[in-house]
SERO-150023 format. One record per residue (C-alpha): residue number from 1; residue in three letters; chain; x, y, z. Coordinates in steps of 0.2 Angstrom, whole numbers, plus 5000, padded with zeros to 4 digits. Example, Ala and Ser with C-alpha at 12.3 -4.5 7.8 and 13.67 -1.06 7.14 Angstrom:
residues 2
> 1, ALA, A, 5062, 4978, 5039
> 2, SER, A, 5068, 4995, 5036
//
This chain:
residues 512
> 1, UNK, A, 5000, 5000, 5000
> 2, UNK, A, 5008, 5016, 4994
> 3, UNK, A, 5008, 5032, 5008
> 4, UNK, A, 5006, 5049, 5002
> 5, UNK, A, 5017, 5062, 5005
> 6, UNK, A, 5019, 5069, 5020
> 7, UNK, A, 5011, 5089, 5021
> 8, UNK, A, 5021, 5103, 5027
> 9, UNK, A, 5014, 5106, 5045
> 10, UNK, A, 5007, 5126, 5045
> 11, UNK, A, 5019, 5137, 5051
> 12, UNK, A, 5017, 5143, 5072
> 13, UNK, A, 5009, 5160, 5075
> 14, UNK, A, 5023, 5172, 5080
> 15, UNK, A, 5021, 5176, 5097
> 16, UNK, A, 5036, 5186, 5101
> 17, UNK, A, 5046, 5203, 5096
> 18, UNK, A, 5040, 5221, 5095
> 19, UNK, A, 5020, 5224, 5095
> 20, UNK, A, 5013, 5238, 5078
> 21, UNK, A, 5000, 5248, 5085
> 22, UNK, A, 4985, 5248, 5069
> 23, UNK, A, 4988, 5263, 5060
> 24, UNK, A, 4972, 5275, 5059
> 25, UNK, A, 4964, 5278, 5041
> 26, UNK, A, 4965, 5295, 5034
> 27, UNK, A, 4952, 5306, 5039
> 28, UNK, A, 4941, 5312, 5020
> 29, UNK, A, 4945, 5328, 5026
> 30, UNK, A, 4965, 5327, 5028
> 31, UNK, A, 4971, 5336, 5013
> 32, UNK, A, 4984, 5327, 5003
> 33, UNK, A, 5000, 5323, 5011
> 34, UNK, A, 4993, 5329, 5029
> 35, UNK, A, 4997, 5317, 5045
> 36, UNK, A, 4985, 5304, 5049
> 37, UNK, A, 4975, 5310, 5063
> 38, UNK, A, 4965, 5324, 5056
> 39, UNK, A, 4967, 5343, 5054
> 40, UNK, A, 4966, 5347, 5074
> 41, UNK, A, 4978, 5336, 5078
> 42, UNK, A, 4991, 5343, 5063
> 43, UNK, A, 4988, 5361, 5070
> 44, UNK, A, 4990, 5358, 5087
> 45, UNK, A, 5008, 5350, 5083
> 46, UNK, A, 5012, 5365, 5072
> 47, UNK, A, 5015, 5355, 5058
> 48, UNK, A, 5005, 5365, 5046
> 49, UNK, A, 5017, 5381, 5047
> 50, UNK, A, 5028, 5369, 5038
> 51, UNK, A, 5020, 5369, 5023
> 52, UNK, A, 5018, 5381, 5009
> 53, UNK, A, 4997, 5384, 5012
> 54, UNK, A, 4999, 5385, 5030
> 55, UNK, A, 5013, 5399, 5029
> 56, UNK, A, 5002, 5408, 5018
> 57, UNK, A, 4986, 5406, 5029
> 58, UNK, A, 4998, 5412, 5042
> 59, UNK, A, 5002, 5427, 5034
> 60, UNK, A, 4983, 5430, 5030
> 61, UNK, A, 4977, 5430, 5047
> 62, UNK, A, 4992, 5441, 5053
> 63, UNK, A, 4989, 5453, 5041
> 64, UNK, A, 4969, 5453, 5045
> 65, UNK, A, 4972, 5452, 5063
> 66, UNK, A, 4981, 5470, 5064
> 67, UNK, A, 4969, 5477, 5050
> 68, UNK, A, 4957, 5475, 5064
> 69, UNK, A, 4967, 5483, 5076
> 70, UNK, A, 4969, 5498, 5063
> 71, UNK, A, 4950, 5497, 5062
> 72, UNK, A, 4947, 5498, 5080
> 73, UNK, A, 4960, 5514, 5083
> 74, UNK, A, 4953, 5525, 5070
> 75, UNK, A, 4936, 5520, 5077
> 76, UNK, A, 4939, 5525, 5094
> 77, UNK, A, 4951, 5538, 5089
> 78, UNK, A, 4938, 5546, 5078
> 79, UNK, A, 4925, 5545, 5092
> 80, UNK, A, 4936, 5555, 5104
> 81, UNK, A, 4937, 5567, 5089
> 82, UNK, A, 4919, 5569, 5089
> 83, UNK, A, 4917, 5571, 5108
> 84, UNK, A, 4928, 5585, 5107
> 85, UNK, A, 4921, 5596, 5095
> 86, UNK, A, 4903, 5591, 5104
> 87, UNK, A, 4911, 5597, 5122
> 88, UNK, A, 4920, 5612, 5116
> 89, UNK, A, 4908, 5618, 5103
> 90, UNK, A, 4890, 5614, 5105
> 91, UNK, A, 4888, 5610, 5122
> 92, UNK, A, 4899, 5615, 5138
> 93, UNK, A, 4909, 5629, 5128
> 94, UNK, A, 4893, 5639, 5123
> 95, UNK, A, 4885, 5634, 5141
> 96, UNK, A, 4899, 5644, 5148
> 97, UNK, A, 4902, 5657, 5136
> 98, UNK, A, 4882, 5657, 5144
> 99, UNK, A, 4887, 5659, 5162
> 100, UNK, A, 4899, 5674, 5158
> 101, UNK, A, 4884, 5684, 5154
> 102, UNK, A, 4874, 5680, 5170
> 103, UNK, A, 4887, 5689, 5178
> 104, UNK, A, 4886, 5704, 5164
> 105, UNK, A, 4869, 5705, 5167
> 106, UNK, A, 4867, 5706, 5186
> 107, UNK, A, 4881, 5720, 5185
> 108, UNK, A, 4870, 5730, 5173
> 109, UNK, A, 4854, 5728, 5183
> 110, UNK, A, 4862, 5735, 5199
> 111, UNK, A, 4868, 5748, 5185
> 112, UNK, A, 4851, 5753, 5182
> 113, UNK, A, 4843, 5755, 5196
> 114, UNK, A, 4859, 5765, 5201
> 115, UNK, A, 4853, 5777, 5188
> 116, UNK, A, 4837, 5777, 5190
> 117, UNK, A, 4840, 5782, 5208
> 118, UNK, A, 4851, 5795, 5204
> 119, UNK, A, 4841, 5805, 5192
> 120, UNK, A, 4825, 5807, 5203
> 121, UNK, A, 4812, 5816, 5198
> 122, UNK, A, 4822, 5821, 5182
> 123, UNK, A, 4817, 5806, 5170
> 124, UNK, A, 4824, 5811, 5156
> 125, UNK, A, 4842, 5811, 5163
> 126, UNK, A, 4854, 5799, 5157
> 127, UNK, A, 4845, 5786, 5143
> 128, UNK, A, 4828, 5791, 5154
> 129, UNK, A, 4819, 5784, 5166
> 130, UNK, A, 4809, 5773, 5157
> 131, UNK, A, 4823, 5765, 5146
> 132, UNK, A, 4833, 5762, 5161
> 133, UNK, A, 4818, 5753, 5169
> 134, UNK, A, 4818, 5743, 5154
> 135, UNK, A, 4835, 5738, 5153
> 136, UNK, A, 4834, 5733, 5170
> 137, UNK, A, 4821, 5721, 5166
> 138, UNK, A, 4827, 5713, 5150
> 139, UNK, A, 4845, 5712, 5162
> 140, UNK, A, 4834, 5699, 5174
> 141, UNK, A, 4827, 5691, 5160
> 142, UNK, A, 4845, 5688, 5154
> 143, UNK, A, 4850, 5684, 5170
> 144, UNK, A, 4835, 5671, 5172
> 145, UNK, A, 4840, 5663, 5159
> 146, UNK, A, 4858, 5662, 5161
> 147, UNK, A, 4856, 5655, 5177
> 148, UNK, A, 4843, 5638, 5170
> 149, UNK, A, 4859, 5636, 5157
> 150, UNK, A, 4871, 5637, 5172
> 151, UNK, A, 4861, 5623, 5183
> 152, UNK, A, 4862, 5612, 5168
> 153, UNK, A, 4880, 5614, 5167
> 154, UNK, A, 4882, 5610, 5185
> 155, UNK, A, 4876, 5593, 5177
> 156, UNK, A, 4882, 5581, 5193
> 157, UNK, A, 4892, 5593, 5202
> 158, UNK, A, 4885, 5597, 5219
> 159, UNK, A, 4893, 5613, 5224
> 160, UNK, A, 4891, 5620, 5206
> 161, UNK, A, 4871, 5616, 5208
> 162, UNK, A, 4871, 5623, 5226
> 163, UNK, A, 4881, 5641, 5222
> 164, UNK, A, 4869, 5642, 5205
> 165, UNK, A, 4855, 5639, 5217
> 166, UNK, A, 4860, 5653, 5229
> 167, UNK, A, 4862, 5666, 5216
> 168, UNK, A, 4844, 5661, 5208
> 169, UNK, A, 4838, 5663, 5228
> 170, UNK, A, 4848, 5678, 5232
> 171, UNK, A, 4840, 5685, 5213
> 172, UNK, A, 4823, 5686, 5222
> 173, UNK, A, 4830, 5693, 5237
> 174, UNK, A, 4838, 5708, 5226
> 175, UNK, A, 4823, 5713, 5218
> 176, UNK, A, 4812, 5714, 5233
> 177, UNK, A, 4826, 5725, 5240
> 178, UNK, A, 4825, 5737, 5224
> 179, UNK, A, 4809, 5739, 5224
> 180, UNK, A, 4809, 5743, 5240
> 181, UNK, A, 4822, 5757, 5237
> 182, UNK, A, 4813, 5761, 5221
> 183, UNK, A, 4795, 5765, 5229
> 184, UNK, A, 4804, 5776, 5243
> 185, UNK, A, 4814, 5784, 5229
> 186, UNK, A, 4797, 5787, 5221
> 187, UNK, A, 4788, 5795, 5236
> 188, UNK, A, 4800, 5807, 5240
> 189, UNK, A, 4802, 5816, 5222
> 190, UNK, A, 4819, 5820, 5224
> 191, UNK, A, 4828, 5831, 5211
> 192, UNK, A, 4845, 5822, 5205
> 193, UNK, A, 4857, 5817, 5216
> 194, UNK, A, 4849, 5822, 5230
> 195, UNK, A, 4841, 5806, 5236
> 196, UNK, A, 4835, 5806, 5253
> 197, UNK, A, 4844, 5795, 5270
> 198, UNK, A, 4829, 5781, 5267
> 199, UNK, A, 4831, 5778, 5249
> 200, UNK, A, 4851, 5779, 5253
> 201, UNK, A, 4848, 5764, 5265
> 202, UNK, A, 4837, 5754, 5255
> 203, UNK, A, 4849, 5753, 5240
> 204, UNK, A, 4865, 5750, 5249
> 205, UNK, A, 4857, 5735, 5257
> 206, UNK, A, 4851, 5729, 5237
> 207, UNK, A, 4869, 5733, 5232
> 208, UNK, A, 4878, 5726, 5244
> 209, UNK, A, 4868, 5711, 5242
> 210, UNK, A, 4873, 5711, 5223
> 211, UNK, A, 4892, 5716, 5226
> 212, UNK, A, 4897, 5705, 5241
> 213, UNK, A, 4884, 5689, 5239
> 214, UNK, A, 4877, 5687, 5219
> 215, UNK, A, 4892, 5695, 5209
> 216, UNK, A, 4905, 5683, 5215
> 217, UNK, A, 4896, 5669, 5215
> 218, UNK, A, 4890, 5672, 5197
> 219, UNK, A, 4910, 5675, 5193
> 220, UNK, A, 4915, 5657, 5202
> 221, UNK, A, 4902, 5648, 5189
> 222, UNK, A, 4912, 5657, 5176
> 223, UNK, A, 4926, 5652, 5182
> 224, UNK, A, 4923, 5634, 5189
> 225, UNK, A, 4913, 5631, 5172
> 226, UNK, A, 4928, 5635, 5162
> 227, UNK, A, 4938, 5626, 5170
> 228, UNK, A, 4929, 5611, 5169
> 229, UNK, A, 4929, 5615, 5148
> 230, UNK, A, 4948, 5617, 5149
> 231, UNK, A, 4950, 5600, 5158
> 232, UNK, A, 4937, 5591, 5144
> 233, UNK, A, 4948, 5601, 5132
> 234, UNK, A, 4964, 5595, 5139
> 235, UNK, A, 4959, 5577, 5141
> 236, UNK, A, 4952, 5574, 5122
> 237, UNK, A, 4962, 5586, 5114
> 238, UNK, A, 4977, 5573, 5122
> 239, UNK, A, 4966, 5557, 5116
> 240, UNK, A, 4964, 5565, 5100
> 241, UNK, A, 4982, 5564, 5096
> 242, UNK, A, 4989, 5550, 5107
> 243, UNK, A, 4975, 5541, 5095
> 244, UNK, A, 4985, 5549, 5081
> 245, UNK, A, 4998, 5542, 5085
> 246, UNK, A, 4993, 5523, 5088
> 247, UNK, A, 4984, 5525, 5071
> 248, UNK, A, 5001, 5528, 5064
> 249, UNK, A, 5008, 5514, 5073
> 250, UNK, A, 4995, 5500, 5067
> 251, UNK, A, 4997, 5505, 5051
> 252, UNK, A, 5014, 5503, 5051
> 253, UNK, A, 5012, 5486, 5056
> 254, UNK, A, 4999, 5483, 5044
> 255, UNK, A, 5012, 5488, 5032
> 256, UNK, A, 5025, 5480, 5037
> 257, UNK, A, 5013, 5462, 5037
> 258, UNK, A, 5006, 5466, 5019
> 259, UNK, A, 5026, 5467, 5015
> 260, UNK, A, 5030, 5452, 5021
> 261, UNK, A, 5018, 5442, 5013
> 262, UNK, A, 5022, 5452, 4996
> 263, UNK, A, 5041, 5446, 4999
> 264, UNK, A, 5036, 5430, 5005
> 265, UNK, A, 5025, 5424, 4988
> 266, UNK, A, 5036, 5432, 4977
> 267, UNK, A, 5051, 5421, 4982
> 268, UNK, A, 5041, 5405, 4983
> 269, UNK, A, 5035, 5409, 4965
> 270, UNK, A, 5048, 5418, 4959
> 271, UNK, A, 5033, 5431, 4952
> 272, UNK, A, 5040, 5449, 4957
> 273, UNK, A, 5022, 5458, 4961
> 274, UNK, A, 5006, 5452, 4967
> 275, UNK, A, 4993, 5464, 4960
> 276, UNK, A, 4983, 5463, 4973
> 277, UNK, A, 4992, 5465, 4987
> 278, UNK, A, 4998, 5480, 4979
> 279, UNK, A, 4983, 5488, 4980
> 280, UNK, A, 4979, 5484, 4997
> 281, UNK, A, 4996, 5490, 5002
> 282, UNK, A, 4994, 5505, 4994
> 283, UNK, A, 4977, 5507, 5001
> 284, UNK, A, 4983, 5505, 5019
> 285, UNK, A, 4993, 5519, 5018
> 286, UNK, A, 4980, 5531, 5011
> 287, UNK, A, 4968, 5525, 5026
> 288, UNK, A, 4983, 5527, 5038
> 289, UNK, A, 4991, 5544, 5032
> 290, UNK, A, 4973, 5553, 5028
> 291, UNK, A, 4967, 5547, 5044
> 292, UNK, A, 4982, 5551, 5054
> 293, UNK, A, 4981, 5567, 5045
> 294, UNK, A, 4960, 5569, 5048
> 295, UNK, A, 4966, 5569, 5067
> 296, UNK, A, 4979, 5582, 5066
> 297, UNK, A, 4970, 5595, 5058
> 298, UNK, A, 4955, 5592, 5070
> 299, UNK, A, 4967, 5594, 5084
> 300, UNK, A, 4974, 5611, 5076
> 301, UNK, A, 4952, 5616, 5074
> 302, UNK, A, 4948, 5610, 5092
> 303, UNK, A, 4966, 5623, 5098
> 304, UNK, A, 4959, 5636, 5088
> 305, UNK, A, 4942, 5636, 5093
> 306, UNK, A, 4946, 5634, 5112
> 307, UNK, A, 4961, 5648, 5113
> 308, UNK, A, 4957, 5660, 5100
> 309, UNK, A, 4939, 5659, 5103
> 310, UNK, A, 4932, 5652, 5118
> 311, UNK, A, 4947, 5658, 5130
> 312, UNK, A, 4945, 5675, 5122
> 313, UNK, A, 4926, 5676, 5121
> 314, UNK, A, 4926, 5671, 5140
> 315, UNK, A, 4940, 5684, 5144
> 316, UNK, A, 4932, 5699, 5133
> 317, UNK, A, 4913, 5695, 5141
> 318, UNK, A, 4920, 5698, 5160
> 319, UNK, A, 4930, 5713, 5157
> 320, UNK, A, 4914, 5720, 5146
> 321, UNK, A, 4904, 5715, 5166
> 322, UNK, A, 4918, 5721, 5174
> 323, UNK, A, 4917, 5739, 5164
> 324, UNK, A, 4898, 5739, 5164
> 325, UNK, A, 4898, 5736, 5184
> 326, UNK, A, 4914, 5750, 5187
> 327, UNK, A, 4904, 5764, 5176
> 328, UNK, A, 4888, 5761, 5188
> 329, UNK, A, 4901, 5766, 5202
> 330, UNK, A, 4902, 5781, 5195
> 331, UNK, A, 4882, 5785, 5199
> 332, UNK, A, 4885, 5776, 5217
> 333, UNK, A, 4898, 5789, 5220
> 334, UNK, A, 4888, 5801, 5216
> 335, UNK, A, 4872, 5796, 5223
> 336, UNK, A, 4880, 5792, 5241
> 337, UNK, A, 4894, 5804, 5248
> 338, UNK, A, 4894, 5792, 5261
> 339, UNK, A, 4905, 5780, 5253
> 340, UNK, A, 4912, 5790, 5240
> 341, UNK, A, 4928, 5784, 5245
> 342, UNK, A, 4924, 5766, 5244
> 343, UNK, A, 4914, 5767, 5226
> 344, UNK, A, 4929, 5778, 5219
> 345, UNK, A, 4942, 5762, 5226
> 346, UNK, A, 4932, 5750, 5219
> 347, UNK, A, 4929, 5758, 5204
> 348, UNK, A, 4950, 5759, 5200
> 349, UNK, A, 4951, 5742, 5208
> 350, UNK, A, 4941, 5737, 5193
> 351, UNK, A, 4948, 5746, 5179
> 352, UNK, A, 4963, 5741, 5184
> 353, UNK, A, 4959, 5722, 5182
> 354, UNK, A, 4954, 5729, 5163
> 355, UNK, A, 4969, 5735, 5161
> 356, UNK, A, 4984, 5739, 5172
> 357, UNK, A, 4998, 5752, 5163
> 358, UNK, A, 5015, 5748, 5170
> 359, UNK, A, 5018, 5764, 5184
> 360, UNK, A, 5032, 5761, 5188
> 361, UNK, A, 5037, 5767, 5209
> 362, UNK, A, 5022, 5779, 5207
> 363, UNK, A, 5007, 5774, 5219
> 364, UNK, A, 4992, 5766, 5212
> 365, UNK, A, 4979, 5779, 5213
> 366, UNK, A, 4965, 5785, 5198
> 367, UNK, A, 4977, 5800, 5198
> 368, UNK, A, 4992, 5789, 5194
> 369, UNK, A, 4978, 5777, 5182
> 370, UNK, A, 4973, 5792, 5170
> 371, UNK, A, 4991, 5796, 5168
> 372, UNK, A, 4998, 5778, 5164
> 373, UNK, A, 4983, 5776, 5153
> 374, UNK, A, 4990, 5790, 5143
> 375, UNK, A, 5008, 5786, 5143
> 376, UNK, A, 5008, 5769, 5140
> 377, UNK, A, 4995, 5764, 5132
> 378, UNK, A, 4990, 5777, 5119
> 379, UNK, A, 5008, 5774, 5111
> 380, UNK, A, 5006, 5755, 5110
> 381, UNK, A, 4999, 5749, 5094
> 382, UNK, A, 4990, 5730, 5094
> 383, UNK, A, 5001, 5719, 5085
> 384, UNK, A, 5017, 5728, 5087
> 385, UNK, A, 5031, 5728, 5101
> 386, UNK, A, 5029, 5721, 5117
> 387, UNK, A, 5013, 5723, 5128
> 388, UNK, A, 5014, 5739, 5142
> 389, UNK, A, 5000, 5734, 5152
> 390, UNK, A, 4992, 5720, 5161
> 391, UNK, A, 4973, 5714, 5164
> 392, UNK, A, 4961, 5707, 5152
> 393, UNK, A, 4965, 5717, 5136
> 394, UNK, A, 4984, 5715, 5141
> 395, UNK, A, 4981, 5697, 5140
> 396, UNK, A, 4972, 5700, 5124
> 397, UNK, A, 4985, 5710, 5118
> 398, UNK, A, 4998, 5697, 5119
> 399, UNK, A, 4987, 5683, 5111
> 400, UNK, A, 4982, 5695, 5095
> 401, UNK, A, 4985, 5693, 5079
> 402, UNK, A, 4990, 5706, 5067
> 403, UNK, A, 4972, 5711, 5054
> 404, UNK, A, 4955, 5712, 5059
> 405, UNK, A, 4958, 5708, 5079
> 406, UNK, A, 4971, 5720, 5079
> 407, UNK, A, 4961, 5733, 5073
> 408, UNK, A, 4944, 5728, 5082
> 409, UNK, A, 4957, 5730, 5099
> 410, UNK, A, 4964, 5746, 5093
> 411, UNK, A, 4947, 5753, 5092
> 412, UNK, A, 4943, 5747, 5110
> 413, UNK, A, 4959, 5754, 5117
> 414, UNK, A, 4955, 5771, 5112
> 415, UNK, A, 4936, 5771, 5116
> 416, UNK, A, 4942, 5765, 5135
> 417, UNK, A, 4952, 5779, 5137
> 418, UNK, A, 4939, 5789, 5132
> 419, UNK, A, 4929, 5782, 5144
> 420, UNK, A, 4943, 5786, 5159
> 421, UNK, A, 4947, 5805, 5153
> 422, UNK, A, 4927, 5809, 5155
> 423, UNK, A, 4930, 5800, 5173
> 424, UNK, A, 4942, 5810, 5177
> 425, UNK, A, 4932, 5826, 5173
> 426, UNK, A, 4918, 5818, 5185
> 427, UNK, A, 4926, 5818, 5196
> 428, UNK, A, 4936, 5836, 5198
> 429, UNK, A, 4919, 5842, 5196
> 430, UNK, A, 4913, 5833, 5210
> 431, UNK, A, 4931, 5837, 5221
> 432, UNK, A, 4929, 5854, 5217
> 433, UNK, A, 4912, 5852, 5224
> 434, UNK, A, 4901, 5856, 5209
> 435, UNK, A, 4890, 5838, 5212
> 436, UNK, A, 4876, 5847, 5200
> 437, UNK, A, 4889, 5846, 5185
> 438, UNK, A, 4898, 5830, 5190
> 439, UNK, A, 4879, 5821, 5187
> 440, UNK, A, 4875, 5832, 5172
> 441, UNK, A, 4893, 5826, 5166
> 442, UNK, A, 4890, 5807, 5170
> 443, UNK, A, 4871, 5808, 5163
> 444, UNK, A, 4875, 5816, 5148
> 445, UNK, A, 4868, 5831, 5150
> 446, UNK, A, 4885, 5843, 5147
> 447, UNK, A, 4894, 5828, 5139
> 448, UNK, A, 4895, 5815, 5128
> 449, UNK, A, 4900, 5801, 5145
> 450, UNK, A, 4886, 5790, 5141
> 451, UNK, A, 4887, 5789, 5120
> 452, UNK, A, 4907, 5788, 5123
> 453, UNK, A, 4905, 5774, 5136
> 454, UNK, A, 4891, 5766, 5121
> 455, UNK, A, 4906, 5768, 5112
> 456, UNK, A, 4916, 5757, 5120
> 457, UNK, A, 4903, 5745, 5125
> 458, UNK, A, 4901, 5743, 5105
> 459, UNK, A, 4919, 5739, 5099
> 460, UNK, A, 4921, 5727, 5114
> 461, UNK, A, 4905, 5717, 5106
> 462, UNK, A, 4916, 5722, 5089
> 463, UNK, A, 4929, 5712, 5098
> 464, UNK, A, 4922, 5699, 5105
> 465, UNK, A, 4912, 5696, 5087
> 466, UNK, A, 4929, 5692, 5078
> 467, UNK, A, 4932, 5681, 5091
> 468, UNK, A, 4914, 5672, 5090
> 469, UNK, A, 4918, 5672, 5070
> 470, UNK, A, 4935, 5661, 5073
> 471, UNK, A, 4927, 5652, 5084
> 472, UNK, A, 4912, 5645, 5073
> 473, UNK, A, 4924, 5643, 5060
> 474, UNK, A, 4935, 5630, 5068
> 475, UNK, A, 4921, 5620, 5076
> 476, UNK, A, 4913, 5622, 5059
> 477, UNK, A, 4929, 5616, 5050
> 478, UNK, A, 4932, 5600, 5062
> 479, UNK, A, 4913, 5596, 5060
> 480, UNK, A, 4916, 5596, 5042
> 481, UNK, A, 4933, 5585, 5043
> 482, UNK, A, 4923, 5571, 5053
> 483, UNK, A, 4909, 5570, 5041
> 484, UNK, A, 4907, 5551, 5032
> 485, UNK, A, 4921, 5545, 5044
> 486, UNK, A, 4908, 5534, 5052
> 487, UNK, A, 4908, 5523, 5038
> 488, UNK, A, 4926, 5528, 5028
> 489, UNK, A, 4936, 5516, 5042
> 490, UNK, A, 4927, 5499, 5040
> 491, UNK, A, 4925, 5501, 5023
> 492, UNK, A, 4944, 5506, 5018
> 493, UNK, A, 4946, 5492, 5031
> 494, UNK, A, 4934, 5479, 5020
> 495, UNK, A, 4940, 5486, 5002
> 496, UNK, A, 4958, 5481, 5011
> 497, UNK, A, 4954, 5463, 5017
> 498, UNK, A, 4947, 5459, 5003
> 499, UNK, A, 4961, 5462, 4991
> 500, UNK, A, 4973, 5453, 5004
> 501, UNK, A, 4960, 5439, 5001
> 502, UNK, A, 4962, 5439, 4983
> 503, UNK, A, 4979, 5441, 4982
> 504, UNK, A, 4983, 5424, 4991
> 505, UNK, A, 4967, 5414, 4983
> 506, UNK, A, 4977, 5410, 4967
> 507, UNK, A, 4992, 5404, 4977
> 508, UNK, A, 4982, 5393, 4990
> 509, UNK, A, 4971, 5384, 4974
> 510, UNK, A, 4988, 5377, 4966
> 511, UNK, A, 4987, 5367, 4979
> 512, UNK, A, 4973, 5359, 4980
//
């Protein structure tokens, strides 16, 4: 019996040496010649910067990442622009410029009823008796009103809202007290400047009340209001251009990015110029330099409109109070020997913070005044040579500019010393004891005092109109500069992105 071959016995399962892990399938979404493991995984590692599309994408997303950033400092940049030119010309600056005539207006009113006092029973004295009354009460609409803008000024401030509230209280006070002096003035038909002890009494209580109480306080709500607009000023005026300057900064980097990524394509594909990126380049430096440049010029508007007007409309309208409240002195001195004295100090005391002439080791007296009024400041010619005097118009005097404010201060230089020479005639009249001519001098009777002080009381307004003019013109002009630049940012931003994108599509699609 034949046996069949013997079969070879299968071979042993390997049970020893080093184990293979099973290798994951690639993932449909893995690009070609990407890690098994997926996209995450490959972009956690890094390993995606090492290839050509990922460098690009790179390059993209840096690139769109500080377009953003340029994006969000003109944004905010722009927005403190805007607050600016809203604080300083359409709601705090006029508010105050507001304020300044409250204090105008209560001097005036004291200065009417001053008049009114002093010419009696002799109505026609002066502008009459009747057009004094009415001044006086146009004044306290003025002053009404001036007051409401002040308390809205005051805003959150507590000791603002609390002194605005004392002078509107005070107000009521002061007009009870005038009428008071006014019906005993009345009764007693006095001829002028011949006003009776009880009529006397009655208004120095009214005027003191104004002098020593409202009238300060109405100047401390000037002054604390303009302070708080130079402090808003200050701060956006320094966020304006410190904006400036980051807008500068990211566009720089932007830039520099869009550079890169133009160096880096044109060495991988040996092409010199991506077209597109180009263009976007190019279109990141006109958003950077015209923006840059938007915030310059808005800083130079927001300078002009705060120092050569607001800072001079302010200064003009309390030195036109001051010189409304130091002629009225002249009718108190008049009206009450009593306190001659005191009127005729505080009457230099103000004209001297009008202007103060340089009098060198000679004492400060009206004597002395008249003289260095004549000396040193009828010589002086606005725009020219240094300044000899001090005060408001020697501060305005040092700030002019040669033209139409030169001129306009000119003219009110020479209509004040007008206004001091027929004073100073008062009053030798008055030393010489002729009181009947000092009043007919100071009402106008034997003089031109009162058209002269109109005068000068019209080429102050002259004055502080050029200033109004330069003001509206700069808050006008930075109005203008802001218009559209709500939109002009994100869209230059968009037009930008969008040429990036297009630039780098071509490159990333030869790969694919």
């Amino acid at each position: 019996m034949t046996m069949s071959p013997a079969q070879p016995a299968a071979p042993a399962p390997r049970t020893s040496g080093p184990r293979l892990d099973p290798v994951p399938p690639r993932s449909p979404a893995d690009p070609p010649g990407a890690p098994r493991g997926g996209r995450l995984r490959t972009f956690l590692r890094g390993r995606w910067l090492k290839t050509i599309p990922g460098r690009i994408r790179a390059h993209v997303v840096l690139c769109l990442a500080a377009l953003v950033a340029l994006l969000a400092v003109l944004t905010v940049s722009v927005g403190n622009a805007r607050d600016s030119v809203q604080t300083i010309g359409h709601d705090a600056g006029p508010q105050v410029v507001a304020t300044g005539t409250l204090y105008f207006a209560l001097s005036d009113m004291d200065a009417q009823v001053s008049n009114i006092l002093l010419i009696g029973r002799e109505h026609n004295l002066g502008i009459g008796y009747d057009n004094s009354l009415r001044v006086y009460e146009m004044r306290r609409a003025e002053a009404d009103a001036a007051a409401v803008q002040a308390a809205q000024l005051a805003g959150r401030d507590p000791a603002l809202k609390r002194t605005v509230q004392e002078v509107l209280d005070g107000l009521g006070k002061y007009e009870r007290l005038v009428g008071q002096a006014m019906q005993l003035d009345a009764q007693s038909d006095h001829a002028a400047g011949e006003l009776p002890p009880q009529v006397v009494d009655a208004y120095r209580q009214a005027t003191d009340l104004m002098k020593l109480q409202l009238l300060p306080k109405a100047y401390n709500i000037t002054l604390d209001s303009g302070a708080h607009v130079r402090q808003s000023y200050e701060t956006k005026r320094s966020a304006v251009l410190a904006g400036r300057a980051w807008v500068a900064l990211t566009g720089l980097v932007v830039l520099l990015l869009l550079i890169a990524t133009q160096l880096y394509l044109a060495r991988t594909f040996r092409r010199v110029l991506n077209p597109a990126l180009v263009l976007a380049t190019l279109g990141t430096v006109v958003l950077t330099a015209v923006g840059a440049g938007l915030l310059t010029a808005h800083a130079g508007h927001i300078k002009k409109a705060k120092e050569d007007g607001f800072d001079s409309i302010l200064q003009l309208s309390r030195a036109r109070a001051i010189s409304h409240s130091a002629f009225a002195d002249e009718s108190r001195y008049l009206l009450d020997p009593g306190r001659a004295d005191t009127y005729e100090q505080t009457y230099l005391d103000k004209s001297l913070s009008v202007i103060y002439p340089d009098l060198g080791d000679k004492p400060v007296n009206l004597e002395n005044y008249y003289a260095g009024l004549e000396q040193k400041v009828a010589p002086y010619r606005p725009g020219k040579g240094a300044v000899p005097f001090l005060g408001f118009f020697g501060d305005e005097a040092r700030t002019i500019d040669k033209g139409r404010e030169a001129d306009a201060l000119a003219a009110v230089l020479a209509a004040y010393r007008t206004v001091q020479r027929n004073d100073a005639e008062m009053r030798r009249l008055a030393s010489a004891g002729n009181r009947s001519g000092a009043i007919d001098l100071r009402m106008g009777r034997t003089s031109g005092a009162i058209h002269d002080f109109d005068n000068f009381d019209k080429a102050l307004s002259l004055l502080t109109a050029v200033h109004q003019d330069a003001f509206d013109e700069a808050i006008e002009d930075a109005d203008g500069g802001l218009r559209g630049w709500n939109a002009v940012p994100p869209a230059g931003a968009a037009v930008i992105a969008l040429l990036v994108l297009a630039g780098v599509r071509p490159r990333l699609a030869e790969f694919r």
